[in-house]
Structure formats: C-alpha cells, structure tokens
N, C-alpha and C positions, 0 to 999 in steps of 0.2 A: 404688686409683685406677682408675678407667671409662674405656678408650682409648676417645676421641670423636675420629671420622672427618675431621669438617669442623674440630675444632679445631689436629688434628694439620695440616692443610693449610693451614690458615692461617698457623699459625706457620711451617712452611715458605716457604709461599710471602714471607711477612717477610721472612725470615733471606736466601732467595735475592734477592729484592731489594737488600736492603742490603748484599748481598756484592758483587753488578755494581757498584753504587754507589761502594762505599770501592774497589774493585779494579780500576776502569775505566782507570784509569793505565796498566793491564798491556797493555790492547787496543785504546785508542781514543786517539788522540794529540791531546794539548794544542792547542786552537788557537793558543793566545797561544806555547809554547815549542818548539811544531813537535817534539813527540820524538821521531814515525815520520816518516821520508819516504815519498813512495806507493810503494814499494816494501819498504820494511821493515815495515809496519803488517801485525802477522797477520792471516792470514784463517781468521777464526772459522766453523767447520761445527759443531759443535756444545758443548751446553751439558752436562754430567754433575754428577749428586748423589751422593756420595759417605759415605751411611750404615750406621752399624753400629748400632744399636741396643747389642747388648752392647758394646758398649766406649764406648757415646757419643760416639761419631766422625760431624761430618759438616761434609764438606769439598765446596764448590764448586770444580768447572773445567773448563776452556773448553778445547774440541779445534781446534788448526789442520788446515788441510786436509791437509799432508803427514800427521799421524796418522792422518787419515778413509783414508788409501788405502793404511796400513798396516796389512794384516790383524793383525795381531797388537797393534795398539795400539787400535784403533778403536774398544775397550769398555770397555779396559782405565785406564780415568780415573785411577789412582794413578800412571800411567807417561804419563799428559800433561804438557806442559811444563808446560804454566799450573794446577797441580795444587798444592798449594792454591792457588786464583785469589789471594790474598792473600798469599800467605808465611807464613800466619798458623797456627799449629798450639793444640794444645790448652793452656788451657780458651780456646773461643772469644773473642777480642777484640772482638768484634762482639755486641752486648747484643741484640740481635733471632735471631741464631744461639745464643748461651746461651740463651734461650728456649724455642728449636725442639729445642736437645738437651736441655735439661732436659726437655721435656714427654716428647721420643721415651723417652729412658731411662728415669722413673719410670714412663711405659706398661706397658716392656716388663719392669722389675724388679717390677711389681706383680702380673705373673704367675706361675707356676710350672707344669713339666709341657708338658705337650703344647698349652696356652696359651701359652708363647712363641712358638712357629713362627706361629701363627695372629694372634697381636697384631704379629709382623714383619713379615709379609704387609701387613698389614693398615696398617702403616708405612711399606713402598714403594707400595703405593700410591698412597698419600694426598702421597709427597712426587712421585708422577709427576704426579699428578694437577696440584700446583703450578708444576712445570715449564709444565707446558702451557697453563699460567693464562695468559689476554689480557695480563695486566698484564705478565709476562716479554715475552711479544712485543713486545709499545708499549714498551718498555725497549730490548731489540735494536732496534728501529726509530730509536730517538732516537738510538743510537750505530750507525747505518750497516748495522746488521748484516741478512742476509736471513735471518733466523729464522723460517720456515711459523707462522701461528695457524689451528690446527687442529682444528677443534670436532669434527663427526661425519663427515670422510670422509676419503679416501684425501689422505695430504700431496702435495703439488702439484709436488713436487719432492726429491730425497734429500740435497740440497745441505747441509742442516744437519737435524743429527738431537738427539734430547734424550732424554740418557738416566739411567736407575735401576736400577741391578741388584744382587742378594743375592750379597754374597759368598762365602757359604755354599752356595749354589746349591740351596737347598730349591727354587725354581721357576729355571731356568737359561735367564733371559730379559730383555730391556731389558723392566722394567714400564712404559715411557712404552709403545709399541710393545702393551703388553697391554691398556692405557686406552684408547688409538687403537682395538684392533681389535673391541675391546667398544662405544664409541663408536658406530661404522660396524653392527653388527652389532644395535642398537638400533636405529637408525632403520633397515636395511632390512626389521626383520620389522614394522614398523611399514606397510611398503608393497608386501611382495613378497608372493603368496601362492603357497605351494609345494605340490604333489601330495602 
C-alpha cells in the first residue's frame, strides 16, 4: 500500500470530526437538559490526537485549562480527563475513526525497515495537519469554543493549543506546533529577503 498524504488527512480530519460530534455531550451542555451550569461546563484549551500507528491506536481528547497550567499534564493527552473524548476504546465505535485507523495501520504495516519511522512521520503529520483544518475550528466555534484558525502565522493567542505528538519520540515535539512553524516560514521567504 502507497501512504497518500492528503488521503491520510482526510480520513483524519473525518474521524476528528465525528468524534466532537458523538462526544460533544462531554463538553458542551444540553440546551434542552441544562447538564453544565456556567460554572461547571469545562473550559476547553485544547484539542489532542492521540496516534500510534503500530498498535492502531487513535484516541481524541480535549485539554481543560487546569491541565493547560499543569506542566506535567499539558502534552501529556493520555492523562486528560476527557481522554478518550468518548469513553470509547478499541476497535473504534465510530465508523469514520475505523477508517482513519484502518488507513493509518495498513500504511504503516505496509512498510518494513527504516520505512516505518519515515511513513510515521509522515502520519503525524498529516493528522496535525487535520487538527488545524478550518473545519475543526467552525466546529469549536459552533460549540462556544475559542479555538485559533491558523493558516500561515503566529496563533493570536496560547489560550488553546492543538496538539500531535510521537510517542516514541523519533521527532520530540507537538507536530501541530511543526505544521505552524513551517506554515509561517513559507510565507516569510516568500517576502523577506535576507543578506
């Protein structure tokens, strides 16, 4: 099988879609049954993907702000409360996330050698890249949320972050945060001209 870039991020970007979707119950309260008052409704800073490639693991969830100011928690997406956003654990319940993990894992099983690290890579990525998709943002937007859409420059604000990072720590870094700085760093050679 041929890992395609834009198809791996599609199907992400799917799966995270319709994980806010079915799991919106966890963070946005019922108008009709009132289940947060305004002061119990969490307050979402950011949004984490939660992929393994080998084990075909990937879990959405959602950082409140007490974790954002927890250094020790801040990255650490498996130790979010809202970790699986859904309660939902393996094989995914969610027919748009079985999709995004079937594509991820037959990707990365279709490699061998020194071609996994470089098809993984190449897997966060693609699922940062989703994260940061407009369509996520218009999604936080429709549920209250202040989630930055952040095309090619510096975020406006550190208020909510979106994050992807390798377990493994072959590159030890939030790949949204890599996509951003690659983003910015396109368009300024596009207008700076340096000695």
């Amino acid at each position: 099988m041929k890992f395609e870039f834009e198809e791996c991020r599609r199907l992400v970007l799917a799966a995270v879609l319709a994980e806010l979707e079915v799991g919106k119950s966890n963070f946005v309260p019922d108008p009709v049954a009132g289940q947060f008052g305004a002061d119990s409704r969490p307050s979402i800073s950011g949004i984490g993907l939660d992929i393994a490639p080998w084990h075909r693991r990937f879990y959405l969830a959602l950082r409140d702000d007490d974790e954002k100011w927890d250094k020790s928690l801040r990255y650490e997406i498996g130790d979010w409360k809202l970790y699986p956003l859904n309660g939902l654990v393996n094989p995914p319940a969610i027919a748009a996330s079985a999709a995004a993990i079937d594509y991820i894992g037959d990707a990365y099983e279709s490699v061998a050698g020194d071609q996994l690290r470089n098809v993984a890579h190449m897997i966060f990525l693609s699922a940062a890249e989703a994260l940061l998709d407009e369509a996520v943002h218009q999604r936080f937007q429709q549920y209250g949320i202040d989630a930055p859409y952040i095309v090619e420059d510096f975020p406006p604000h550190r208020c909510f972050e979106y994050v992807v990072t390798d377990e493994d720590g072959s590159i030890a870094l939030n790949y949204c945060e890599l996509v951003i700085a690659n983003r910015i760093t396109n368009r300024l050679r596009g207008q700076m001209s340096l000695p």
